[in-house]
Biopython code that builds the backbone (N, CA, C, O; Angstrom):
import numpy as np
from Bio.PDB.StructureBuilder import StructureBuilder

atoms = [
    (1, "UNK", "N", (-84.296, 80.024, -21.281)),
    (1, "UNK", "CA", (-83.600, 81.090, -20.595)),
    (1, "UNK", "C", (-82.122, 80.734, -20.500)),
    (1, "UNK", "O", (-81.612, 79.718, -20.029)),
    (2, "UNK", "N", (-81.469, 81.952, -21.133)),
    (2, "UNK", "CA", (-79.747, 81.727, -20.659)),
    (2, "UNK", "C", (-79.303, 81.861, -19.625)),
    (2, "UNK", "O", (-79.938, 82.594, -18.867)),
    (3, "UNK", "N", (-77.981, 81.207, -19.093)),
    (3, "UNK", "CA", (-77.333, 80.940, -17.624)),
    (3, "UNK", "C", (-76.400, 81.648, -18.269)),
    (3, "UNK", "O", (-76.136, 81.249, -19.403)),
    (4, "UNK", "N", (-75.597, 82.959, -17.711)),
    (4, "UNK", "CA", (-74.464, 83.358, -17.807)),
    (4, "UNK", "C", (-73.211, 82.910, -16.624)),
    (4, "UNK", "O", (-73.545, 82.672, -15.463)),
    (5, "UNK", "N", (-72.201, 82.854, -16.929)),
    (5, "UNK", "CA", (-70.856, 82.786, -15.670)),
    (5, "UNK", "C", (-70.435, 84.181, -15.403)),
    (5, "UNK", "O", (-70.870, 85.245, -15.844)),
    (6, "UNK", "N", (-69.730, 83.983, -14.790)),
    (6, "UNK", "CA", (-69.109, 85.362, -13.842)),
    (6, "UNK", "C", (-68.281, 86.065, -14.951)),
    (6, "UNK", "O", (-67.993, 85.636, -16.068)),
    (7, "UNK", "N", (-67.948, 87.323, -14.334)),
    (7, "UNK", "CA", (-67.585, 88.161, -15.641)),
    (7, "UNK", "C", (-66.300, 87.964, -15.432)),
    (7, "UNK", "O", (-65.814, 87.728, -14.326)),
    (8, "UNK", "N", (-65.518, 88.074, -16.761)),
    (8, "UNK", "CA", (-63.958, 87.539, -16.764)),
    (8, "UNK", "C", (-63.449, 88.672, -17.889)),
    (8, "UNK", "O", (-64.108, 88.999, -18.876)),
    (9, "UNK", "N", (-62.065, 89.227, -17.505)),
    (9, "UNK", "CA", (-61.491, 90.230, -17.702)),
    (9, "UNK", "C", (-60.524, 89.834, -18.513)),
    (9, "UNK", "O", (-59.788, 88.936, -18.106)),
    (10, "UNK", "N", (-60.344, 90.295, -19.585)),
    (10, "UNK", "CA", (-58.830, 90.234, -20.883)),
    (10, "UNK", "C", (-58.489, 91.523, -21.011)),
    (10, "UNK", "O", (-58.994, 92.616, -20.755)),
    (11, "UNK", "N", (-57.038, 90.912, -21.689)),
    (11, "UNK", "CA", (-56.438, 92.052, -21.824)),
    (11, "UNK", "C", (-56.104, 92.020, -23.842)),
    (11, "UNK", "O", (-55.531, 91.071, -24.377)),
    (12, "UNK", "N", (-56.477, 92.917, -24.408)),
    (12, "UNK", "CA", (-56.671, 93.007, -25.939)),
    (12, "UNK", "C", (-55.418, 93.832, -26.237)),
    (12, "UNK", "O", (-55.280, 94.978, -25.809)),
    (13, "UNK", "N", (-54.739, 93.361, -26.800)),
    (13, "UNK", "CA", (-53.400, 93.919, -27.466)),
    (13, "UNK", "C", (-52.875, 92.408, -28.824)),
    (13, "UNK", "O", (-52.398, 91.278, -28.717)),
    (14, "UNK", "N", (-53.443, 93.513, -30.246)),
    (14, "UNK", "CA", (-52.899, 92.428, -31.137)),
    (14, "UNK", "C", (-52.149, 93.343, -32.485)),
    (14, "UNK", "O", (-52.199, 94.535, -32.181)),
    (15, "UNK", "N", (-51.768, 93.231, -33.271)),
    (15, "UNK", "CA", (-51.571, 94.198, -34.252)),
    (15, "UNK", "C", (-51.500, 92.926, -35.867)),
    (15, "UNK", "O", (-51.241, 93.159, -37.048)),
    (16, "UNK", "N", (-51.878, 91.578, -35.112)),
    (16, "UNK", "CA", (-51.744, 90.646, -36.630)),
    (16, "UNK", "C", (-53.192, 91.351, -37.524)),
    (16, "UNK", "O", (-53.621, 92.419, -37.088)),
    (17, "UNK", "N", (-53.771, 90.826, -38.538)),
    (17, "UNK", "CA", (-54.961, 91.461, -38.934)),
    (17, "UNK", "C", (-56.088, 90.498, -38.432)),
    (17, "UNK", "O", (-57.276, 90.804, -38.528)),
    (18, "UNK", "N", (-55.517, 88.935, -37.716)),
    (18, "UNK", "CA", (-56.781, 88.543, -36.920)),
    (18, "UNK", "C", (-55.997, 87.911, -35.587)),
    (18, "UNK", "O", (-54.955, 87.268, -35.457)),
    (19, "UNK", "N", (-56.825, 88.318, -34.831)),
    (19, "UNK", "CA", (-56.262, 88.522, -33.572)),
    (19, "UNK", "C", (-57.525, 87.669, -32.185)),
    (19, "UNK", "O", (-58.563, 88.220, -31.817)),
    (20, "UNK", "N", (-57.067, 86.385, -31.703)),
    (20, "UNK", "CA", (-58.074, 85.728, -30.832)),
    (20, "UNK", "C", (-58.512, 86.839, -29.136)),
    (20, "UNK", "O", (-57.623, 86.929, -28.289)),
    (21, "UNK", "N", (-59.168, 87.178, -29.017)),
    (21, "UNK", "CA", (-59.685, 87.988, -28.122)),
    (21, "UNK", "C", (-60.022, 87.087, -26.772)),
    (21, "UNK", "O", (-59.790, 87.396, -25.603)),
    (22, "UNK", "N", (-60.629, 85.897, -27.275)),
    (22, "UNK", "CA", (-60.800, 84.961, -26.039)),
    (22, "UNK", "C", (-61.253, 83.478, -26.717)),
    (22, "UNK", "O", (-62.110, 83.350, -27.590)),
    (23, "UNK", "N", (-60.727, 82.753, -26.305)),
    (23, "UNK", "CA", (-60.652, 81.289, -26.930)),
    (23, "UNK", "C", (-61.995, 80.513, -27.284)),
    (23, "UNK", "O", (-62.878, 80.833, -26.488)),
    (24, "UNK", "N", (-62.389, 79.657, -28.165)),
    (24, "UNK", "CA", (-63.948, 79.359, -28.053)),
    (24, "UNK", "C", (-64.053, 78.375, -27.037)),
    (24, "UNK", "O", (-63.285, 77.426, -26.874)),
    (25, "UNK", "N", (-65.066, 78.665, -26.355)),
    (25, "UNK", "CA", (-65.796, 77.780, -25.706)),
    (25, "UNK", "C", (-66.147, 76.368, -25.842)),
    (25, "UNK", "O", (-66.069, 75.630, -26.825)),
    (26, "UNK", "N", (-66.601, 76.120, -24.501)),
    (26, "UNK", "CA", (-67.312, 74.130, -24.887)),
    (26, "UNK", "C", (-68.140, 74.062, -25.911)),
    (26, "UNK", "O", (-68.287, 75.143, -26.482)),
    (27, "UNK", "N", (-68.784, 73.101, -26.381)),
    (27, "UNK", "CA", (-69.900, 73.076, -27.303)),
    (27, "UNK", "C", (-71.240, 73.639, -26.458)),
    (27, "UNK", "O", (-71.515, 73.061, -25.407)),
    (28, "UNK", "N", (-71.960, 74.606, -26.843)),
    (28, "UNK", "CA", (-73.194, 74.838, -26.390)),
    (28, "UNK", "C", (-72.813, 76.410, -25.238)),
    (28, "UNK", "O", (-73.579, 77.006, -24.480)),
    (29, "UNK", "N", (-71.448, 76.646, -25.525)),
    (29, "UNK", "CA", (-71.135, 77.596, -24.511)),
    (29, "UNK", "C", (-70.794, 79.242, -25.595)),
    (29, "UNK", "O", (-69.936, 79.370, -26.469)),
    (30, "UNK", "N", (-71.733, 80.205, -25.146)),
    (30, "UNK", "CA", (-70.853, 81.007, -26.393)),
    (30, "UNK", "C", (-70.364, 82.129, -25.259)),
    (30, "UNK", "O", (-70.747, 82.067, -24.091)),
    (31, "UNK", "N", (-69.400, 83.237, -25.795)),
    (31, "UNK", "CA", (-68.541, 84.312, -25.167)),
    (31, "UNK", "C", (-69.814, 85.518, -25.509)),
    (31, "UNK", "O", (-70.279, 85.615, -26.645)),
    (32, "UNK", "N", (-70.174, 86.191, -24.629)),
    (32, "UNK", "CA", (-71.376, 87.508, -24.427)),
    (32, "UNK", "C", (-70.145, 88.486, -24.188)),
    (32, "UNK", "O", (-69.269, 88.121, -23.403)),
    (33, "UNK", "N", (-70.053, 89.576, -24.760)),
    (33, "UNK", "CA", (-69.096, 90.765, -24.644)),
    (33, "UNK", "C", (-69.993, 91.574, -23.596)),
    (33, "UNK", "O", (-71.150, 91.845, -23.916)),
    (34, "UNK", "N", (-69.488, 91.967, -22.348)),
    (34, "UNK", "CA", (-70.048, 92.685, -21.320)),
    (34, "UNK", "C", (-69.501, 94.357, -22.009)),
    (34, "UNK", "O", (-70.257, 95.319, -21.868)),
    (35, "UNK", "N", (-68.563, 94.467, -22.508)),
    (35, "UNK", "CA", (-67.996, 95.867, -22.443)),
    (35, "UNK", "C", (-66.403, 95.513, -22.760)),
    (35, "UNK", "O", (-65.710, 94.535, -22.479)),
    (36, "UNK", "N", (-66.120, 96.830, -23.518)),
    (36, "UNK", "CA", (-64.799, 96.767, -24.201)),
    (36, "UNK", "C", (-64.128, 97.968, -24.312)),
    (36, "UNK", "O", (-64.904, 98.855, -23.954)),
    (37, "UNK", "N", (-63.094, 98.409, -24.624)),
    (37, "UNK", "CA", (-62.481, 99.299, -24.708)),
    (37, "UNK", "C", (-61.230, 99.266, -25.742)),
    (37, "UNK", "O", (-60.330, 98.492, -25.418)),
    (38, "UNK", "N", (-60.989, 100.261, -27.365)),
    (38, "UNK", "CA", (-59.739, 99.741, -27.532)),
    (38, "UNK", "C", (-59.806, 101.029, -28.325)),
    (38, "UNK", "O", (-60.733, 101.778, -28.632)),
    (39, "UNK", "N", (-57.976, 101.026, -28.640)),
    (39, "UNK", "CA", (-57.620, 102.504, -29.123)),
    (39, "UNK", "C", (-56.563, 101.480, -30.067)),
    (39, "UNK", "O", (-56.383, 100.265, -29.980)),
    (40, "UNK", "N", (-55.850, 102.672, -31.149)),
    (40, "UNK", "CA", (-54.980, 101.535, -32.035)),
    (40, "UNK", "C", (-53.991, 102.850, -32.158)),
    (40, "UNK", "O", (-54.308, 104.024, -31.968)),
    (41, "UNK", "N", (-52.860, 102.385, -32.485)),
    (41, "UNK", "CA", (-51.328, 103.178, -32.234)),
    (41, "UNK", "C", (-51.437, 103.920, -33.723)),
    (41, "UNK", "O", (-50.601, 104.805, -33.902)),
    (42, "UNK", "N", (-52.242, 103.697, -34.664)),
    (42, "UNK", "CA", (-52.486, 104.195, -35.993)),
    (42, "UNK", "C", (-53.697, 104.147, -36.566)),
    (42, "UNK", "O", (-54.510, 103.576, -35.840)),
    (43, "UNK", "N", (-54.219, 104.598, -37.783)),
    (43, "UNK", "CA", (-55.315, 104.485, -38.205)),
    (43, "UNK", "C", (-55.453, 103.241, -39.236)),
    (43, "UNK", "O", (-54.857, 102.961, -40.276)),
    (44, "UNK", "N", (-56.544, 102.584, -38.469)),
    (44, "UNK", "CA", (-57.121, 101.447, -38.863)),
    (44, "UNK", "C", (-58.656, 101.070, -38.835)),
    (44, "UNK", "O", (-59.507, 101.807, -38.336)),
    (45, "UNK", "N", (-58.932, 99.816, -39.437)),
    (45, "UNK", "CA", (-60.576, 99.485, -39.492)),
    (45, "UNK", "C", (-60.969, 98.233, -38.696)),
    (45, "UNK", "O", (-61.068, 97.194, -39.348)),
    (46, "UNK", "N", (-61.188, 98.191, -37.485)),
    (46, "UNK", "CA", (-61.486, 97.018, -36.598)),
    (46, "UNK", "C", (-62.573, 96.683, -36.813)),
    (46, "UNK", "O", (-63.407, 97.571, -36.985)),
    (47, "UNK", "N", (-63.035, 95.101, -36.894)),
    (47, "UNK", "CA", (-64.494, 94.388, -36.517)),
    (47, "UNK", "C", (-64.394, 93.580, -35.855)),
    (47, "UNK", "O", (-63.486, 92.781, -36.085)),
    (48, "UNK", "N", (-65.302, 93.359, -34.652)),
    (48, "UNK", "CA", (-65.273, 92.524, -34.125)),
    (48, "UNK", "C", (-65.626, 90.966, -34.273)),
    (48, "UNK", "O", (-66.589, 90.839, -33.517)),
    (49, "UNK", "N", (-65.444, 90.105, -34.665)),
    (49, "UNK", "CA", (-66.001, 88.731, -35.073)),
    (49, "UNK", "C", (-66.602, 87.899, -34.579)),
    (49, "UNK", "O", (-66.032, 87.891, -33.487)),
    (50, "UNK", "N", (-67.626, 86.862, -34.485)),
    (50, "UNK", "CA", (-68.015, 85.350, -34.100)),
    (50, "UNK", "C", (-67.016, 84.541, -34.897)),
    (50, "UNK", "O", (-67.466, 84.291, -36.015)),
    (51, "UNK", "N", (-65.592, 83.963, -34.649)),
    (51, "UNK", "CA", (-64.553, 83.404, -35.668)),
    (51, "UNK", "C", (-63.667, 84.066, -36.365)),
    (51, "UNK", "O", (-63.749, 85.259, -36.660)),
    (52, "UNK", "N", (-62.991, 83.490, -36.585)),
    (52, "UNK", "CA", (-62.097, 84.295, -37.007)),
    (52, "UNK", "C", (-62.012, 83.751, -38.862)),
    (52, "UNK", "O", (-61.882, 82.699, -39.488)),
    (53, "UNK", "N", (-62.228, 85.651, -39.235)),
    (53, "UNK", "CA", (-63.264, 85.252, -40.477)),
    (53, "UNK", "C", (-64.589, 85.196, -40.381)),
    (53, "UNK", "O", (-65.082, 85.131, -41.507)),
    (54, "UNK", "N", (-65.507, 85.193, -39.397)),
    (54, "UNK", "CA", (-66.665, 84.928, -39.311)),
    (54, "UNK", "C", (-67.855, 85.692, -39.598)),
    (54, "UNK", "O", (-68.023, 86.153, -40.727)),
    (55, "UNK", "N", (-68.807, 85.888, -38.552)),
    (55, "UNK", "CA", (-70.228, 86.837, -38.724)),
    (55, "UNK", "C", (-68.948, 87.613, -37.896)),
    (55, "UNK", "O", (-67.946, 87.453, -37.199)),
    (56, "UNK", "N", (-69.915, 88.661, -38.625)),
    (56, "UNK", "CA", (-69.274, 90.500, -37.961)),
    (56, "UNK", "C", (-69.958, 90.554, -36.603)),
    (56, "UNK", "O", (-70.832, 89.748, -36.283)),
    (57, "UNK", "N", (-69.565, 91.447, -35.886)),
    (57, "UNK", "CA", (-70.788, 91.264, -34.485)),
    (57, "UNK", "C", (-70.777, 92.855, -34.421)),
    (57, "UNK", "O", (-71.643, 93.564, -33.910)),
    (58, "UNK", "N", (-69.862, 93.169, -34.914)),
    (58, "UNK", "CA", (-70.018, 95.000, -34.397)),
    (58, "UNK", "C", (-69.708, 95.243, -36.403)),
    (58, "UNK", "O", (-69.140, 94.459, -37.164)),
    (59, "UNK", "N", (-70.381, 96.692, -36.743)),
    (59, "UNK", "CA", (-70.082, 97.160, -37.886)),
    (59, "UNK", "C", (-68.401, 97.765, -38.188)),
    (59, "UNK", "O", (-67.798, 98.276, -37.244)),
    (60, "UNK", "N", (-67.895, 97.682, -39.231)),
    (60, "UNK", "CA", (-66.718, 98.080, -39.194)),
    (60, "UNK", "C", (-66.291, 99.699, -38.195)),
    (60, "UNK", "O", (-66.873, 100.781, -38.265)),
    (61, "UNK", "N", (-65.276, 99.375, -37.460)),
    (61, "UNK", "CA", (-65.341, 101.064, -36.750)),
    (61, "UNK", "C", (-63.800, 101.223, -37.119)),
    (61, "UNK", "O", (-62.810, 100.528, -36.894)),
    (62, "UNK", "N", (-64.007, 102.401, -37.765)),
    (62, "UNK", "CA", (-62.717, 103.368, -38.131)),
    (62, "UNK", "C", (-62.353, 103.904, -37.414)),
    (62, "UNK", "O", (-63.070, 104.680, -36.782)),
    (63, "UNK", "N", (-61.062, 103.750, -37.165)),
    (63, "UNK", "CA", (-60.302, 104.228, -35.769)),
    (63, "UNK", "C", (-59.245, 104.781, -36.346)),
    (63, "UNK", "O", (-58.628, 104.413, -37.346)),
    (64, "UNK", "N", (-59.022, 105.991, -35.417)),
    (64, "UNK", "CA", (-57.668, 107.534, -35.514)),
    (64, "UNK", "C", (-56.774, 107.122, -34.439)),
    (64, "UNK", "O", (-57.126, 106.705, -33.335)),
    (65, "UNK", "N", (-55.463, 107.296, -34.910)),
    (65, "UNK", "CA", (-54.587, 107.123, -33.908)),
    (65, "UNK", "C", (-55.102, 107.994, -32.724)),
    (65, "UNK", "O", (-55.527, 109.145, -32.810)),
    (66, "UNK", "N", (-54.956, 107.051, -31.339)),
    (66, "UNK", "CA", (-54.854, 107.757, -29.977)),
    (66, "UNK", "C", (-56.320, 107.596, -29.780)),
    (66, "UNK", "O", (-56.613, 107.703, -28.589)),
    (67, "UNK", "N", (-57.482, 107.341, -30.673)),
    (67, "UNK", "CA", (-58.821, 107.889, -30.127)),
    (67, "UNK", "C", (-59.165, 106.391, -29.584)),
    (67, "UNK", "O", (-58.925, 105.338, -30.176)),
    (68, "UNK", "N", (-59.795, 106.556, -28.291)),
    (68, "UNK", "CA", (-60.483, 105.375, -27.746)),
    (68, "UNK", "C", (-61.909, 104.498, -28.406)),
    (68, "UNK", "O", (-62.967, 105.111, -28.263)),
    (69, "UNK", "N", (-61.979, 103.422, -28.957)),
    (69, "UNK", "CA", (-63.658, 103.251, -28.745)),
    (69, "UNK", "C", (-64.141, 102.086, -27.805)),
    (69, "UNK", "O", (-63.725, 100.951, -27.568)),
    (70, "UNK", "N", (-65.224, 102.870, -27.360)),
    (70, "UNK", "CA", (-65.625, 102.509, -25.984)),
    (70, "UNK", "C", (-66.758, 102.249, -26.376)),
    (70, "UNK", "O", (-67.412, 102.904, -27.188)),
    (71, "UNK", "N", (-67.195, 100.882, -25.607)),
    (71, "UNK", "CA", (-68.778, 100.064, -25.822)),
    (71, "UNK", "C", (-69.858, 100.632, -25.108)),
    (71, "UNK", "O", (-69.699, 101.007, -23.946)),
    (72, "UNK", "N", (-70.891, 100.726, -25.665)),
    (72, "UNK", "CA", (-72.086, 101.477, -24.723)),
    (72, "UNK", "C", (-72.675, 100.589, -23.450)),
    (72, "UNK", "O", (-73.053, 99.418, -23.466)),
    (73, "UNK", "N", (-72.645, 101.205, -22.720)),
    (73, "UNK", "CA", (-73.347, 100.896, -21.574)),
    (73, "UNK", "C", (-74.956, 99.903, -21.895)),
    (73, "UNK", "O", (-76.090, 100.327, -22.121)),
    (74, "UNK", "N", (-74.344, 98.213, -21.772)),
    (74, "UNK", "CA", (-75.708, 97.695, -22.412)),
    (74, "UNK", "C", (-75.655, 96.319, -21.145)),
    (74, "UNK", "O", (-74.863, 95.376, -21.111)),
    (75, "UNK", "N", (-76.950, 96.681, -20.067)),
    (75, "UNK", "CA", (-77.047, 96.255, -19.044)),
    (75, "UNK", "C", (-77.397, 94.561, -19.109)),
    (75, "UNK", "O", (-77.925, 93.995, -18.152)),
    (76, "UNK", "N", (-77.069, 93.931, -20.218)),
    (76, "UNK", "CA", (-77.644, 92.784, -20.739)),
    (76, "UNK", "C", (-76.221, 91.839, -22.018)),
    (76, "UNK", "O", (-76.307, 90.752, -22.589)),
    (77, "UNK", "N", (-75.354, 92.634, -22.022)),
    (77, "UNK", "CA", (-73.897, 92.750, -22.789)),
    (77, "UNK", "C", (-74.239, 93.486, -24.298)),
    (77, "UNK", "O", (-75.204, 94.209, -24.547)),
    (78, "UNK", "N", (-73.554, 93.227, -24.876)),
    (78, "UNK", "CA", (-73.139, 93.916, -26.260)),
    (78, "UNK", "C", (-73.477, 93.245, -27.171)),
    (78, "UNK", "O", (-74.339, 93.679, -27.935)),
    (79, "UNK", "N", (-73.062, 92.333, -27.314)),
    (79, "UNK", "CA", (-72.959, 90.898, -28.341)),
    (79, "UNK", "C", (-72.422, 89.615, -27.671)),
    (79, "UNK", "O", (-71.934, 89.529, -26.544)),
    (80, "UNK", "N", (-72.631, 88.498, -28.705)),
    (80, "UNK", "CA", (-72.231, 87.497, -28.371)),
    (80, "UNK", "C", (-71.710, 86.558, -29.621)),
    (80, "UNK", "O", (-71.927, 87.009, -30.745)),
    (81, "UNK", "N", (-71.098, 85.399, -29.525)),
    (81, "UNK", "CA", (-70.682, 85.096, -30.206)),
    (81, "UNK", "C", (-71.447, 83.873, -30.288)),
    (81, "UNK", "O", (-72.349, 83.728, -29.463)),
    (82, "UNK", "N", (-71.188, 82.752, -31.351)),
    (82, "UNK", "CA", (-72.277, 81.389, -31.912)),
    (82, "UNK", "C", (-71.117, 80.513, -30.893)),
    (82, "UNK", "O", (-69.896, 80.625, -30.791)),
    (83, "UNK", "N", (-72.075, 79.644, -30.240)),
    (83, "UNK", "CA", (-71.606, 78.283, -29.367)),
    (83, "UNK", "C", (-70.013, 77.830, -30.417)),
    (83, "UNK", "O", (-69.668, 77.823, -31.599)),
    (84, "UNK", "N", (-69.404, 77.481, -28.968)),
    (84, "UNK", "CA", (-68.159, 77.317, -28.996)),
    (84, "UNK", "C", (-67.431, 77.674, -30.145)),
    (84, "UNK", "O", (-66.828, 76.827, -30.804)),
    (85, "UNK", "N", (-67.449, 79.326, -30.540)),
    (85, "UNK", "CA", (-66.403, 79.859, -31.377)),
    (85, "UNK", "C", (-66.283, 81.525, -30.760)),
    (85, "UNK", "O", (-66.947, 82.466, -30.325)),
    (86, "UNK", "N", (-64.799, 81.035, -31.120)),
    (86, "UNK", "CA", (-63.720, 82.420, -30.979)),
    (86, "UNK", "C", (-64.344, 83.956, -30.984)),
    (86, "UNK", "O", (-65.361, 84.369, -31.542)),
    (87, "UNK", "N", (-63.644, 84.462, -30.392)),
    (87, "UNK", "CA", (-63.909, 86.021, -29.986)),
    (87, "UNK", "C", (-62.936, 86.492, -30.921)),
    (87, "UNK", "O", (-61.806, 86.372, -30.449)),
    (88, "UNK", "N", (-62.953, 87.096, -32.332)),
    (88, "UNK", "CA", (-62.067, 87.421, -32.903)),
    (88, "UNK", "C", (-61.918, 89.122, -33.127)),
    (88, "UNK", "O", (-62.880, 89.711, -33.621)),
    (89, "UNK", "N", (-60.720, 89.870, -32.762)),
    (89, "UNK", "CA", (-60.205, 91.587, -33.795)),
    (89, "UNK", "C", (-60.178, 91.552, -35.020)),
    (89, "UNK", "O", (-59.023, 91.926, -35.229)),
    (90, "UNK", "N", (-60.632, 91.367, -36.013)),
    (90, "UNK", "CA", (-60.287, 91.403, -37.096)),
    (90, "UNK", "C", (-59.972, 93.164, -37.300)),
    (90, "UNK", "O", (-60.672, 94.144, -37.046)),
    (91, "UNK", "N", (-58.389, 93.002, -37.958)),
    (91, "UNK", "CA", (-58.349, 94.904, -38.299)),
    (91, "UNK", "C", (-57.815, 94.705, -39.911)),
    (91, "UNK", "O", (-57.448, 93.674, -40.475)),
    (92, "UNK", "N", (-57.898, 95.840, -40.330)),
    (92, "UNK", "CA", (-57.976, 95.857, -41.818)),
    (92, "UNK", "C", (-56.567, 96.277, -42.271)),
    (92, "UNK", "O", (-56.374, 96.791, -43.373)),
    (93, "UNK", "N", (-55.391, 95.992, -41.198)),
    (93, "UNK", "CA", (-53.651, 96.246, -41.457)),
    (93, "UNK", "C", (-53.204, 96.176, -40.387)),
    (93, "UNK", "O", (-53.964, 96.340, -39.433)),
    (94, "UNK", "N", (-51.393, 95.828, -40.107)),
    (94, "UNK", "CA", (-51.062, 95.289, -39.203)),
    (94, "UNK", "C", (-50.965, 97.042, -38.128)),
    (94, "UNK", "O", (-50.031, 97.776, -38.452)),
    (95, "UNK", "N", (-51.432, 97.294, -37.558)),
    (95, "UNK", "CA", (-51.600, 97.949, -36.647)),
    (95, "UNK", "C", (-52.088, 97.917, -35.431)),
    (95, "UNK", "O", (-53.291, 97.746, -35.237)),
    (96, "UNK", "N", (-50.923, 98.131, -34.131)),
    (96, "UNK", "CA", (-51.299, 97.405, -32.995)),
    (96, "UNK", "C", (-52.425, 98.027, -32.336)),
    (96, "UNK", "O", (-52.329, 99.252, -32.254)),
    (97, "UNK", "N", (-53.512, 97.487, -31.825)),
    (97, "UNK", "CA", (-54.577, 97.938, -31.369)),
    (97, "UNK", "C", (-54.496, 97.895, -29.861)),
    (97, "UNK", "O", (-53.787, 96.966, -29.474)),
    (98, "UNK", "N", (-54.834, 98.373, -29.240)),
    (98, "UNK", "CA", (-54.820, 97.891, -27.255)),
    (98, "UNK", "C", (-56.062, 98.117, -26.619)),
    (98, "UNK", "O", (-56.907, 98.828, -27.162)),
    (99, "UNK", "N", (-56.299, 97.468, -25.285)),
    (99, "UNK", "CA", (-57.370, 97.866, -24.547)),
    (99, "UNK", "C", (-57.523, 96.773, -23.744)),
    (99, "UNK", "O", (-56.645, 95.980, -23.406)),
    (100, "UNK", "N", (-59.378, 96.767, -23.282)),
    (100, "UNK", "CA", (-59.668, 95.622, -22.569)),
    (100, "UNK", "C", (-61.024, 95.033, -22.676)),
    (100, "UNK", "O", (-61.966, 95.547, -23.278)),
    (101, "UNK", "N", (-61.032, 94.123, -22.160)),
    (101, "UNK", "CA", (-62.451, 93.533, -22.255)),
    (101, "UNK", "C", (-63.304, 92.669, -21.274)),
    (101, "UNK", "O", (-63.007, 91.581, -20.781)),
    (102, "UNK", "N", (-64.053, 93.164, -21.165)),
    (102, "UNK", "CA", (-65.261, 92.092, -20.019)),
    (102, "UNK", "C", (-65.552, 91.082, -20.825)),
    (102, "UNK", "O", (-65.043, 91.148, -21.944)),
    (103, "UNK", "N", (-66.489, 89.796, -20.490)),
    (103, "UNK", "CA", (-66.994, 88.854, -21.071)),
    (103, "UNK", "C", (-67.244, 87.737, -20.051)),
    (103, "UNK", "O", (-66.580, 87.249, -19.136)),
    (104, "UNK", "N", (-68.338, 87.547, -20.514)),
    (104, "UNK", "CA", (-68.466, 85.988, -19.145)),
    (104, "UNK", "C", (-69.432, 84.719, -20.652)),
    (104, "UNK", "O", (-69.730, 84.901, -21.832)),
    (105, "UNK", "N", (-69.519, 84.040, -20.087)),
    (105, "UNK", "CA", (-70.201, 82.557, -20.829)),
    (105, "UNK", "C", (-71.383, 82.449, -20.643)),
    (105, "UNK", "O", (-71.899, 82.674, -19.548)),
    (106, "UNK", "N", (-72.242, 81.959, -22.038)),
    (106, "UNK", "CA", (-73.658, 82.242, -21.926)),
    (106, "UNK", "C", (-73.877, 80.978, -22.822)),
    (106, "UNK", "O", (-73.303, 80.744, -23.886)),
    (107, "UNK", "N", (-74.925, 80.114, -22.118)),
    (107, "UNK", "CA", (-75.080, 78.777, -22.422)),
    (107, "UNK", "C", (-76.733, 78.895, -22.237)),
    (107, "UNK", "O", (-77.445, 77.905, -22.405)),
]
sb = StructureBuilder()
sb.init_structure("model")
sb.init_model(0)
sb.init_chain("A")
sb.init_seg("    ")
for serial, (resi, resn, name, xyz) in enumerate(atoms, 1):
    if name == "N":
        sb.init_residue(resn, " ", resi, " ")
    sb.init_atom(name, np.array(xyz, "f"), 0.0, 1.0, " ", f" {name:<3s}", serial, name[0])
structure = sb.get_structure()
């Protein structure tokens, strides 16, 4: 059985094409996405990563300038990432993306 930590709040604003979302963890510690939110100033192709470069964690989502995408309501988080590695944006051109993000530690 997993032990999660308390939920911890970022703020997501990157426009490089990989972009650290939240730093990796200890060994044996990975980042669980509680919920997210992000819109991009242009049209672009965001994925979310385990690494940067890594496993995909969300399918590519095509995003319109101004339109929000918003994580579904998942009472257990969204995804997670592999013990002690990076929460990565990967977007498919330099276009600044914004929003926010929940996440707590799941060991």
């Amino acid at each position: 059985m997993k032990s999660f930590g308390e939920p911890q709040f970022a703020v997501i604003s990157g426009a490089a094409t990989d972009n650290t979302l939240v730093a990796a963890q200890a060994a044996g510690v990975a980042i669980r996405v509680l919920a997210f939110n992000i819109v991009a100033a242009g049209a672009v192709v965001a994925t979310l990563q385990s690494g940067t470069g890594g496993t995909a964690l969300t399918g590519a989502m095509t995003m319109a300038t101004g339109v929000p995408v918003i994580s579904p309501d998942a009472p257990f988080g969204n995804f997670e990432t592999a013990s002690a590695t990076l929460l990565n944006l990967h977007l498919s051109a330099g276009v600044q993306v914004s929003g926010w993000l929940i996440w707590c530690t799941a060991q």
